[in-house]
N, CA, C and O atoms as a GROMACS GRO file, in nm:
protein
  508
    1UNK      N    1   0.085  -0.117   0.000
    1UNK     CA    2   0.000   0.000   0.000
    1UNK      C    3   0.090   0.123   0.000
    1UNK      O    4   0.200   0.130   0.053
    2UNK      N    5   0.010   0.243  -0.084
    2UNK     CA    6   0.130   0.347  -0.088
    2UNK      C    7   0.056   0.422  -0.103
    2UNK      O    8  -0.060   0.398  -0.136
    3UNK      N    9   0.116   0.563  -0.078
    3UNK     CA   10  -0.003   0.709  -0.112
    3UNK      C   11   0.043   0.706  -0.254
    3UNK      O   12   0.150   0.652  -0.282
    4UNK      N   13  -0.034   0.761  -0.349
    4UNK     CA   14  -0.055   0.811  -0.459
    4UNK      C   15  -0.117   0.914  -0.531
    4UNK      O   16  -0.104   0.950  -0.648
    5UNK      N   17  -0.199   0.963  -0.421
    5UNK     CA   18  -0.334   1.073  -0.399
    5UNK      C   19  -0.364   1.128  -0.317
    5UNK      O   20  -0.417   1.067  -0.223
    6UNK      N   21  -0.351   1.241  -0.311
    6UNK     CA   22  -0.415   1.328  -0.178
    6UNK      C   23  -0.467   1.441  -0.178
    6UNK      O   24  -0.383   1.528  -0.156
    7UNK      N   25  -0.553   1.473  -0.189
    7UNK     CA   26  -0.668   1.602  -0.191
    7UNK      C   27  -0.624   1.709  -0.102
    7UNK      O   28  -0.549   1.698  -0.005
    8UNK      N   29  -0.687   1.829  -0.155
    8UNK     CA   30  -0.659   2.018  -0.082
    8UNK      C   31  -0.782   2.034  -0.172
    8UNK      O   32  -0.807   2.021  -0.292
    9UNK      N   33  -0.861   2.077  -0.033
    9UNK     CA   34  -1.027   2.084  -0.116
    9UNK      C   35  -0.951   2.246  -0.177
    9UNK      O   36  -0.834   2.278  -0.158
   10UNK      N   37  -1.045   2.320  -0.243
   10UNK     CA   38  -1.014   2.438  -0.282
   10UNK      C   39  -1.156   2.510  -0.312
   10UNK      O   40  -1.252   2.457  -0.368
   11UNK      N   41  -1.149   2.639  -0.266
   11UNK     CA   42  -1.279   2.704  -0.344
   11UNK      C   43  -1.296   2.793  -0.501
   11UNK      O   44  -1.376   2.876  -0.543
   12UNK      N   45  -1.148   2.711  -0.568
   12UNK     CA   46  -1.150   2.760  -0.704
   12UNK      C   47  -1.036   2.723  -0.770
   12UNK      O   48  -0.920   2.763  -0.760
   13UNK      N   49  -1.115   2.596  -0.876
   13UNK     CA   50  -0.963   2.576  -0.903
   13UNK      C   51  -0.866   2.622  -0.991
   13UNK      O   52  -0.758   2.563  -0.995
   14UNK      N   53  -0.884   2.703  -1.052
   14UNK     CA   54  -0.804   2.782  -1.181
   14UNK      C   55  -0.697   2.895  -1.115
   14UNK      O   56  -0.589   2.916  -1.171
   15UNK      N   57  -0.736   2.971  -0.986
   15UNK     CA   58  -0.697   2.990  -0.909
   15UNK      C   59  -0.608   2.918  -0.822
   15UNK      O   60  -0.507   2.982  -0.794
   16UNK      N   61  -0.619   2.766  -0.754
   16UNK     CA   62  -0.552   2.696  -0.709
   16UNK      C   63  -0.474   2.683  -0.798
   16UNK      O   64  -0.362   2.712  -0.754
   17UNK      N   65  -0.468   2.644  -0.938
   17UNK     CA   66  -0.356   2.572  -1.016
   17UNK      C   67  -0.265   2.709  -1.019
   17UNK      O   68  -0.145   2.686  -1.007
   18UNK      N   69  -0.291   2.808  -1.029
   18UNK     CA   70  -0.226   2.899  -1.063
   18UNK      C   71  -0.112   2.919  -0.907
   18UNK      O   72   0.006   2.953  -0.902
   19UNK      N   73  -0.176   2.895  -0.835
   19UNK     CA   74  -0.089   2.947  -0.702
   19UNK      C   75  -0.013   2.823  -0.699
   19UNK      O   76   0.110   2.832  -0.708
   20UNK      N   77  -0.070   2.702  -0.687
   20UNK     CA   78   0.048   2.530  -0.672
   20UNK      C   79   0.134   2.573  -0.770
   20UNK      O   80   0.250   2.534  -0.757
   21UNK      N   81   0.112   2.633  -0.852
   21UNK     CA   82   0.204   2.586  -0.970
   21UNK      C   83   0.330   2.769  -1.004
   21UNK      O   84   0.453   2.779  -1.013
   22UNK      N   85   0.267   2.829  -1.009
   22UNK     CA   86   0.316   2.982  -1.020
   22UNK      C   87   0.433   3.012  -0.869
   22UNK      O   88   0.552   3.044  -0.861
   23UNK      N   89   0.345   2.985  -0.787
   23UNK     CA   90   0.400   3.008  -0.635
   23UNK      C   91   0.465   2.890  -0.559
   23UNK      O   92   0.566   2.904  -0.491
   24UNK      N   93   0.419   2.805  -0.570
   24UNK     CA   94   0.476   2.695  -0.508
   24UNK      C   95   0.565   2.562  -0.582
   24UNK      O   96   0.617   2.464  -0.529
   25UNK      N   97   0.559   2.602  -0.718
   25UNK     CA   98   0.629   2.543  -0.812
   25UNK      C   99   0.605   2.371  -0.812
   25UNK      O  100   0.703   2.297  -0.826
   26UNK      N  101   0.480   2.321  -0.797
   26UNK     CA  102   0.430   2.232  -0.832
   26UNK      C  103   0.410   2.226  -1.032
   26UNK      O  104   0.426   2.326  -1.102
   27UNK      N  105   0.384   2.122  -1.073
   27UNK     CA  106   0.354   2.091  -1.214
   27UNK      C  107   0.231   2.040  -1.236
   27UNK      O  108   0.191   1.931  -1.196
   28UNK      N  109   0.144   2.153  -1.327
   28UNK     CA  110   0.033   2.049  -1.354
   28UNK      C  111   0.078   1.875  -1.442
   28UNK      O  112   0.145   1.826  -1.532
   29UNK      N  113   0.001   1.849  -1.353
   29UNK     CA  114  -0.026   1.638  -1.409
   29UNK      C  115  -0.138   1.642  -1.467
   29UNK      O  116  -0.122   1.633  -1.589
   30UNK      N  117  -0.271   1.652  -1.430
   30UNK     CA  118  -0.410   1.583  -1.501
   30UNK      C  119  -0.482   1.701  -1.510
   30UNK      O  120  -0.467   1.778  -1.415
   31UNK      N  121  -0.586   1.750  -1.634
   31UNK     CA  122  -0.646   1.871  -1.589
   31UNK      C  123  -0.781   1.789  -1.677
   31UNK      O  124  -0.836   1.850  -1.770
   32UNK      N  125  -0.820   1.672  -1.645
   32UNK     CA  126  -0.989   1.626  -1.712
   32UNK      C  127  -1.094   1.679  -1.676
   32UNK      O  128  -1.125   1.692  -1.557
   33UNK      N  129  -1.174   1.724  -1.789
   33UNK     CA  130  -1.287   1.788  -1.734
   33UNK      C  131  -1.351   1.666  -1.714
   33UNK      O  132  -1.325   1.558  -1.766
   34UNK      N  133  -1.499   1.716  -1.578
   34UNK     CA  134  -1.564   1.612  -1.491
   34UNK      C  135  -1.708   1.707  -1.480
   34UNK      O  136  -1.727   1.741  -1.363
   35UNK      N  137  -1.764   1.734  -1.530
   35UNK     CA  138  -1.902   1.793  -1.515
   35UNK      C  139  -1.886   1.954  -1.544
   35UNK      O  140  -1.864   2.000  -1.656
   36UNK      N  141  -1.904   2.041  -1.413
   36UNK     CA  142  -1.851   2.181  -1.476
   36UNK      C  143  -1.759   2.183  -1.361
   36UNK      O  144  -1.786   2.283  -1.295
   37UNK      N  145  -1.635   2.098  -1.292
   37UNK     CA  146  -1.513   2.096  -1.248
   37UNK      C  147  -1.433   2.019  -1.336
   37UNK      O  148  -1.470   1.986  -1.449
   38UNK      N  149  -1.308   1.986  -1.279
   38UNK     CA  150  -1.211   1.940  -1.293
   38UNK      C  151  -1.117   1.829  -1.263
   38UNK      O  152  -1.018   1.861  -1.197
   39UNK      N  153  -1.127   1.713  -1.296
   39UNK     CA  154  -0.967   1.633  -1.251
   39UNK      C  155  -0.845   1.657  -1.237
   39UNK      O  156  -0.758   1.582  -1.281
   40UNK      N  157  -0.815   1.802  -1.155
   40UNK     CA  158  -0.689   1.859  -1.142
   40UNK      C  159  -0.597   1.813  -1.031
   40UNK      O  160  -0.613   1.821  -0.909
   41UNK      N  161  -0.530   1.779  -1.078
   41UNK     CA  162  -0.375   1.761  -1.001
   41UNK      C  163  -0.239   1.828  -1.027
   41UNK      O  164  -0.233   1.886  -1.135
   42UNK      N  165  -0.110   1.835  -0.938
   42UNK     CA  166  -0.062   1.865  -0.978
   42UNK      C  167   0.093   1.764  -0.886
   42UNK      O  168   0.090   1.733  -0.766
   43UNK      N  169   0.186   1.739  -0.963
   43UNK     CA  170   0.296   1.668  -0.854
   43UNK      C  171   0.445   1.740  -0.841
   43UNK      O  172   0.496   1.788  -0.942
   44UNK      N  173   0.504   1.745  -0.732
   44UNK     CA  174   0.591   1.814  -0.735
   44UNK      C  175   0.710   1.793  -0.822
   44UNK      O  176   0.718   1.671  -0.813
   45UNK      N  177   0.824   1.833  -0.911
   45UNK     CA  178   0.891   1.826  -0.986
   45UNK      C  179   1.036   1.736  -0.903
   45UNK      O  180   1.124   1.669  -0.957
   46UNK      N  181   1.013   1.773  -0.736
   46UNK     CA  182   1.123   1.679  -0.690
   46UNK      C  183   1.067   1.586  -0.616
   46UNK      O  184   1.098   1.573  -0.497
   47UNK      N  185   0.949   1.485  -0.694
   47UNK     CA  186   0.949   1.430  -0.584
   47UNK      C  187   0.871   1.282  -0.711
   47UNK      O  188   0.854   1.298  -0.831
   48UNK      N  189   0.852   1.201  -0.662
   48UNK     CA  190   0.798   1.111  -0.760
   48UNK      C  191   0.686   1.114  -0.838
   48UNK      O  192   0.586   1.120  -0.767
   49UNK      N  193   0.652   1.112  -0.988
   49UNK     CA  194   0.525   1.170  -1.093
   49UNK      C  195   0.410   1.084  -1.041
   49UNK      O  196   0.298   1.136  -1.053
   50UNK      N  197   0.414   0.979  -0.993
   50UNK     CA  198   0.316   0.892  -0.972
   50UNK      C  199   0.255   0.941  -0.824
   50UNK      O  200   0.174   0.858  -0.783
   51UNK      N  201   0.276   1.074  -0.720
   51UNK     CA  202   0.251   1.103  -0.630
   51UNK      C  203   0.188   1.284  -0.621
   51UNK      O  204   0.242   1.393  -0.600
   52UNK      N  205   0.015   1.227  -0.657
   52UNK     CA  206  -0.008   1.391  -0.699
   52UNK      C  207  -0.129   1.430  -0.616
   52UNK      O  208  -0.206   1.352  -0.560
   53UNK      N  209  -0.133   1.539  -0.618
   53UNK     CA  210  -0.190   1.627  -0.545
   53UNK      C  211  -0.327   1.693  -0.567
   53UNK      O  212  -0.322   1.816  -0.567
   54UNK      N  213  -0.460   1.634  -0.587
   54UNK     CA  214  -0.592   1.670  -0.622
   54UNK      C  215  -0.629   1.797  -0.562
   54UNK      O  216  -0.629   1.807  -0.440
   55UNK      N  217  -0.663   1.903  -0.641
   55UNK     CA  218  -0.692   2.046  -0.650
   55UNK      C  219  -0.866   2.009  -0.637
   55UNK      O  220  -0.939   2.017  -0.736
   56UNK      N  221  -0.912   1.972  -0.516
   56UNK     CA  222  -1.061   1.935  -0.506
   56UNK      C  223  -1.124   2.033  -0.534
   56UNK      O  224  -1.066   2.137  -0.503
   57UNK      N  225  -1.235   2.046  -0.588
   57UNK     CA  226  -1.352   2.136  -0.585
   57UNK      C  227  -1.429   2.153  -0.446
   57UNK      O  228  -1.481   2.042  -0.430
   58UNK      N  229  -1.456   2.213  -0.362
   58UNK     CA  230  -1.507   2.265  -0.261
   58UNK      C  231  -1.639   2.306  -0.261
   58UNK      O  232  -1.679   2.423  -0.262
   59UNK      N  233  -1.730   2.164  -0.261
   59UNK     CA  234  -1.906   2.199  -0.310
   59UNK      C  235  -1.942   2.134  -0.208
   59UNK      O  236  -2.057   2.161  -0.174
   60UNK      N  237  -1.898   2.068  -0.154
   60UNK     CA  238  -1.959   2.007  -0.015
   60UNK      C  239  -2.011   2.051   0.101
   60UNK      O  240  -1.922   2.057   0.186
   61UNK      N  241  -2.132   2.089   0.150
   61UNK     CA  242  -2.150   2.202   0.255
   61UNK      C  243  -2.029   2.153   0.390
   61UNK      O  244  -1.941   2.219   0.445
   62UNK      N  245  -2.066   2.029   0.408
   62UNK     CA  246  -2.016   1.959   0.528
   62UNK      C  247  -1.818   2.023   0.479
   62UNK      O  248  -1.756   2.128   0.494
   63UNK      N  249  -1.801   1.941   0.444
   63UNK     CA  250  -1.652   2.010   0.347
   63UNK      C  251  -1.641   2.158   0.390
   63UNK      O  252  -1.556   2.178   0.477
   64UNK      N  253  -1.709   2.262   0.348
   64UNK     CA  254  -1.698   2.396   0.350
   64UNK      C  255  -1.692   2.407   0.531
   64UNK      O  256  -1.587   2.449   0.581
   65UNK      N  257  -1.764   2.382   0.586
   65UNK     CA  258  -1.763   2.395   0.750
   65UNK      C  259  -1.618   2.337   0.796
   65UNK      O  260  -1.542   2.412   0.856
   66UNK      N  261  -1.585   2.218   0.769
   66UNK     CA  262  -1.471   2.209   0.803
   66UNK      C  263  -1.332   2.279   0.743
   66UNK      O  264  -1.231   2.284   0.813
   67UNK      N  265  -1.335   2.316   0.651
   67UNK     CA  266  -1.193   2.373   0.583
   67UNK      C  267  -1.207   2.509   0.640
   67UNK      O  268  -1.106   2.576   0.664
   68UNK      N  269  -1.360   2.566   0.668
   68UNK     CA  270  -1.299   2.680   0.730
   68UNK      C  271  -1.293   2.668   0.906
   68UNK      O  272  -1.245   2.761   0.971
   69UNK      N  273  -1.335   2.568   0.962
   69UNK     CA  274  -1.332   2.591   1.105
   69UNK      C  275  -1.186   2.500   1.128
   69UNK      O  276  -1.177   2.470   1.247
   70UNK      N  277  -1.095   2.460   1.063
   70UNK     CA  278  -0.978   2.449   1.042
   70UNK      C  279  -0.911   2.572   1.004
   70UNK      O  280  -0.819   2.599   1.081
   71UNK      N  281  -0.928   2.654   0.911
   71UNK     CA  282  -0.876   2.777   0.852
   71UNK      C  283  -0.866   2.861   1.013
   71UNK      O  284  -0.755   2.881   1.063
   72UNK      N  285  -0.981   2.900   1.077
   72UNK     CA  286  -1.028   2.988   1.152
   72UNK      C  287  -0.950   2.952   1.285
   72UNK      O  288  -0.903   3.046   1.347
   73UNK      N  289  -0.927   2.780   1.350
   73UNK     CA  290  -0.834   2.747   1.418
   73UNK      C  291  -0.696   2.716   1.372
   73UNK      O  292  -0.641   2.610   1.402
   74UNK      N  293  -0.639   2.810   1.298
   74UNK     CA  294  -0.471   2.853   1.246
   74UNK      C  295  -0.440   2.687   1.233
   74UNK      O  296  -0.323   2.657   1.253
   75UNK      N  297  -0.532   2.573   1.201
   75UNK     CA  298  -0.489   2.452   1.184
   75UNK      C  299  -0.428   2.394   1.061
   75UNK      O  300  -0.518   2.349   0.990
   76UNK      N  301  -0.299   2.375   1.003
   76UNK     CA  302  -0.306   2.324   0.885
   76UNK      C  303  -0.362   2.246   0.783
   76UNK      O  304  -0.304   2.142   0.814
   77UNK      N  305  -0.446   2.204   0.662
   77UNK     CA  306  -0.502   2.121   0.630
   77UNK      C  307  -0.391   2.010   0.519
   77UNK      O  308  -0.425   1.918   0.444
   78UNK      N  309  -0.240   2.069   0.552
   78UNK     CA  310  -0.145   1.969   0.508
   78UNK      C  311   0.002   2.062   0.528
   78UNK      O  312   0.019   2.180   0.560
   79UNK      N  313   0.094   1.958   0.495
   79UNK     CA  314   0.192   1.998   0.511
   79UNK      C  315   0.324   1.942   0.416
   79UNK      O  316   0.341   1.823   0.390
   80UNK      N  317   0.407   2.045   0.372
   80UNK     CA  318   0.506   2.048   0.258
   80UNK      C  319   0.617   2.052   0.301
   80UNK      O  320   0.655   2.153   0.358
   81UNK      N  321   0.727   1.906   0.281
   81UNK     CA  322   0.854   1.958   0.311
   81UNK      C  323   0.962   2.030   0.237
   81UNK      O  324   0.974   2.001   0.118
   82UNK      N  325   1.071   2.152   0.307
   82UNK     CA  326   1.093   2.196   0.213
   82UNK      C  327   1.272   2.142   0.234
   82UNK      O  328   1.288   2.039   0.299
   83UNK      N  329   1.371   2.197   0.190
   83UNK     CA  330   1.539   2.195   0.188
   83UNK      C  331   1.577   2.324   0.277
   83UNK      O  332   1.655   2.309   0.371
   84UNK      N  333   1.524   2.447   0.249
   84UNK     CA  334   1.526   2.581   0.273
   84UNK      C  335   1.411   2.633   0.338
   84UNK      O  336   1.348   2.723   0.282
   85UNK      N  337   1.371   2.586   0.459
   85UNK     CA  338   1.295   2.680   0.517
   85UNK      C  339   1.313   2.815   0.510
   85UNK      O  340   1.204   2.865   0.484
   86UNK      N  341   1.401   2.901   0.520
   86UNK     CA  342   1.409   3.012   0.516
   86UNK      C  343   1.396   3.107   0.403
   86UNK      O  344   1.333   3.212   0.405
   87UNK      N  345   1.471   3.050   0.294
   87UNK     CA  346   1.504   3.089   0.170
   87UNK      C  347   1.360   3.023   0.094
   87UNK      O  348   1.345   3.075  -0.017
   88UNK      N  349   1.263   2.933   0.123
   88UNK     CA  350   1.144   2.918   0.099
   88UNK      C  351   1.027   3.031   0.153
   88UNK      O  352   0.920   3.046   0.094
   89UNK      N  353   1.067   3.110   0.281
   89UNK     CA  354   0.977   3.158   0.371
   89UNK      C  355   1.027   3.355   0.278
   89UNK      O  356   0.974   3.466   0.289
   90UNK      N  357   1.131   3.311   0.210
   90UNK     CA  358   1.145   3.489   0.181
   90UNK      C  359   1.152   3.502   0.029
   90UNK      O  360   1.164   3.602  -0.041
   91UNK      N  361   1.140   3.378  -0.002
   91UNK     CA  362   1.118   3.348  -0.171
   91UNK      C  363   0.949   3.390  -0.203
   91UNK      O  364   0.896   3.462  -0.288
   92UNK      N  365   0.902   3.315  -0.103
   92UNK     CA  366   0.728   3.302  -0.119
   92UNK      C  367   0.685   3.399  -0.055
   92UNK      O  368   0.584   3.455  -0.098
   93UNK      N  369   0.746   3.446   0.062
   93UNK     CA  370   0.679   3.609   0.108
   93UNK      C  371   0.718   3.751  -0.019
   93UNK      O  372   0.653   3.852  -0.044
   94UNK      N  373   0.834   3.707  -0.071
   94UNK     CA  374   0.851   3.825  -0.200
   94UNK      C  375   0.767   3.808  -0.302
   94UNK      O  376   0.748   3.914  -0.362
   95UNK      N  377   0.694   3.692  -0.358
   95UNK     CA  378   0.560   3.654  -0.392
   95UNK      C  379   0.423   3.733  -0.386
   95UNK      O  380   0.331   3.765  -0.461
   96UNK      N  381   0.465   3.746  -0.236
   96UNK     CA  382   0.311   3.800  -0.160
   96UNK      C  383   0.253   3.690  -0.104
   96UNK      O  384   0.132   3.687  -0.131
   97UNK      N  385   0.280   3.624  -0.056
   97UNK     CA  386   0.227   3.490   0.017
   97UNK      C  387   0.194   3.564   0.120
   97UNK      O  388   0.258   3.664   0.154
   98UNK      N  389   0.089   3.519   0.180
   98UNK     CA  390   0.074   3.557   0.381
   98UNK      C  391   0.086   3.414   0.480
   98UNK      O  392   0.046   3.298   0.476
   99UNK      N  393   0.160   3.494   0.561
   99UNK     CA  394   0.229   3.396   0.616
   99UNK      C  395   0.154   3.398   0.759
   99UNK      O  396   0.153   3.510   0.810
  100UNK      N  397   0.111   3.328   0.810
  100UNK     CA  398   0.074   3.331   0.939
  100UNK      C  399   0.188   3.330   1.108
  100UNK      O  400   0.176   3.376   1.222
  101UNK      N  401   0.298   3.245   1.028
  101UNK     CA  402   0.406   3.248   1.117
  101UNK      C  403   0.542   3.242   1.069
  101UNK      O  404   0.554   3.180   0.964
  102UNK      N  405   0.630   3.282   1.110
  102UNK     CA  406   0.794   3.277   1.027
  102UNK      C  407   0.814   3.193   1.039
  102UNK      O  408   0.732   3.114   1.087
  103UNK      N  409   0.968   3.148   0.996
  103UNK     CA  410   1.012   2.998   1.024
  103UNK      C  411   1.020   3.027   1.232
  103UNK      O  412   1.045   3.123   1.304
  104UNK      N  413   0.985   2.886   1.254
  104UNK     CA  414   0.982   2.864   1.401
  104UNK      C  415   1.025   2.709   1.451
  104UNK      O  416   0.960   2.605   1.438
  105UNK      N  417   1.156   2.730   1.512
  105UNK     CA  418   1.178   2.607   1.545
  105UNK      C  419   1.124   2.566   1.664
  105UNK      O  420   1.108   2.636   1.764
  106UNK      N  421   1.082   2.394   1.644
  106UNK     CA  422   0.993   2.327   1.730
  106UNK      C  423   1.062   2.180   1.712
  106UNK      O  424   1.053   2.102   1.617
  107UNK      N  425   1.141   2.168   1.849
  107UNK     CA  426   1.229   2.068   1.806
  107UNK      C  427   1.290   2.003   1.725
  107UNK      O  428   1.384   2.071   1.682
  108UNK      N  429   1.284   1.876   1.668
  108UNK     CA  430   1.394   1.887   1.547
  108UNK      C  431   1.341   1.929   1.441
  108UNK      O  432   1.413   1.907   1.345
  109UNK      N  433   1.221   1.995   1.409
  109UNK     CA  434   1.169   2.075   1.258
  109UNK      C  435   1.161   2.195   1.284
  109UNK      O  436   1.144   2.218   1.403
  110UNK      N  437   1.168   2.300   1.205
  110UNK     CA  438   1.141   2.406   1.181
  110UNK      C  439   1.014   2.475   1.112
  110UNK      O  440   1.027   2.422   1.002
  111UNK      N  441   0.931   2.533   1.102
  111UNK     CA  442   0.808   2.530   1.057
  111UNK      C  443   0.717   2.650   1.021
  111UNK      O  444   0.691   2.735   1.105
  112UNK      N  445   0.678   2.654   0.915
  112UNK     CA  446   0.620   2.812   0.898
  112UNK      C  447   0.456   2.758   0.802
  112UNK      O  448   0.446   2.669   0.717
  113UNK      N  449   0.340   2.856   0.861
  113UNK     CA  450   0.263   2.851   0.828
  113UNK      C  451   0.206   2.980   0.701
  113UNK      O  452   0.233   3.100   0.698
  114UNK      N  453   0.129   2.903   0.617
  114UNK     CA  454   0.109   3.018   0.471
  114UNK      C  455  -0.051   2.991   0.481
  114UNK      O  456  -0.108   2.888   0.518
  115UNK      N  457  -0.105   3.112   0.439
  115UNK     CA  458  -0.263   3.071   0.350
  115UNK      C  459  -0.215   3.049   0.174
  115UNK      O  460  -0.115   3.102   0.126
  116UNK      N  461  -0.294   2.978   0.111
  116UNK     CA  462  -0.312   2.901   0.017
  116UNK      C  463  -0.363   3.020  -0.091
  116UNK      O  464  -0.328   3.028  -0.208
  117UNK      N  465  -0.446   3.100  -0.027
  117UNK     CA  466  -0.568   3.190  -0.144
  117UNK      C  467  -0.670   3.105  -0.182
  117UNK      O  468  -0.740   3.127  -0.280
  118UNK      N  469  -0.684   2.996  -0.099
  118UNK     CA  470  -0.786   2.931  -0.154
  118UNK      C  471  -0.874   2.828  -0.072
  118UNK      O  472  -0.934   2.727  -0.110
  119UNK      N  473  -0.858   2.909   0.099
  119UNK     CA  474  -0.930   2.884   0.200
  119UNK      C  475  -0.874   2.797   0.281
  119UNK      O  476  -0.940   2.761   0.378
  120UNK      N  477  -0.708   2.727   0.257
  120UNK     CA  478  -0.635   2.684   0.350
  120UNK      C  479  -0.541   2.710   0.403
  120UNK      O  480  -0.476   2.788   0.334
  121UNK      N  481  -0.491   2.686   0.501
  121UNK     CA  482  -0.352   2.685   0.602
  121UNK      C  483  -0.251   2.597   0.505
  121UNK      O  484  -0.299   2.502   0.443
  122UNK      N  485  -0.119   2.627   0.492
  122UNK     CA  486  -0.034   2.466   0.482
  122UNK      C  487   0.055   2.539   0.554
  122UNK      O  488   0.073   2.659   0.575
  123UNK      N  489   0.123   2.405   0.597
  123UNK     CA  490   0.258   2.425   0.677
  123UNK      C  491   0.373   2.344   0.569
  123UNK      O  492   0.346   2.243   0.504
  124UNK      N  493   0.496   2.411   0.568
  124UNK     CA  494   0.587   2.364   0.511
  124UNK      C  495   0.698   2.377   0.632
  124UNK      O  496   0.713   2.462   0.720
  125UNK      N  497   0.764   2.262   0.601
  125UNK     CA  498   0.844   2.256   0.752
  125UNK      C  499   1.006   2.193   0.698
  125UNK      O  500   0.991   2.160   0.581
  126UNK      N  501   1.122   2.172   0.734
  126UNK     CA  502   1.265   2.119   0.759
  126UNK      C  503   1.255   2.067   0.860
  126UNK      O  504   1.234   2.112   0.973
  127UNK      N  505   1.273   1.943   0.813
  127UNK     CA  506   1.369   1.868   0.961
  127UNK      C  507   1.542   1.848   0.966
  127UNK      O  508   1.595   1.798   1.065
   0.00000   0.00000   0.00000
């Protein structure tokens, strides 16, 4: 058994692809249309093609309550490792990213929290 898939609901995805991919330097993988959404993914360029990242559509009421009462408790809804915490945290703040916290070390990781633009928290962290 292995991950291969993992969802970031989003409340727009043309918008999401643009920020994974513009800002966070992800690669679009799949973009199938599916009704009036999308089969969007995208996988990171250092990390294995067969391990991607679903740009969910965000129509779910139940869904919507939780991504924001996660959002609203500064909770992450995932997390990205990086090489350069720092040089990640002033790359993506010259961007315009908002950052909720700087890099902050917390035992052996280091850890900084971003909004998405698209109703989530992520944390990207160094160990």
């Amino acid at each position: 058994m292995k991950i291969s898939l993992s969802s970031v609901m989003v409340d727009d995805q043309d918008k999401a692809l643009k920020f994974y991919t513009e800002v966070l330097g992800f690669v679009k993988s799949k973009d199938i249309p599916v009704g009036k959404f999308k089969w969007l993914t995208v996988v990171s360029p250092e990390g294995p093609a067969d391990v991607e990242l679903l740009l969910e559509p965000n129509e779910n009421p139940a869904a919507k309550i939780f991504q924001k009462a996660l959002f609203d408790q500064g909770i992450p809804l995932t997390a990205f490792a990086v090489d350069d915490i720092h040089g990640e945290y002033e790359r993506m703040s010259g961007l315009g990213v908002v950052f909720r916290t700087e890099p902050t070390k917390m035992g052996p990781a280091t850890i900084a929290l971003f909004e998405d633009t698209c109703g989530n928290l992520i944390q990207i962290y160094q160990t």
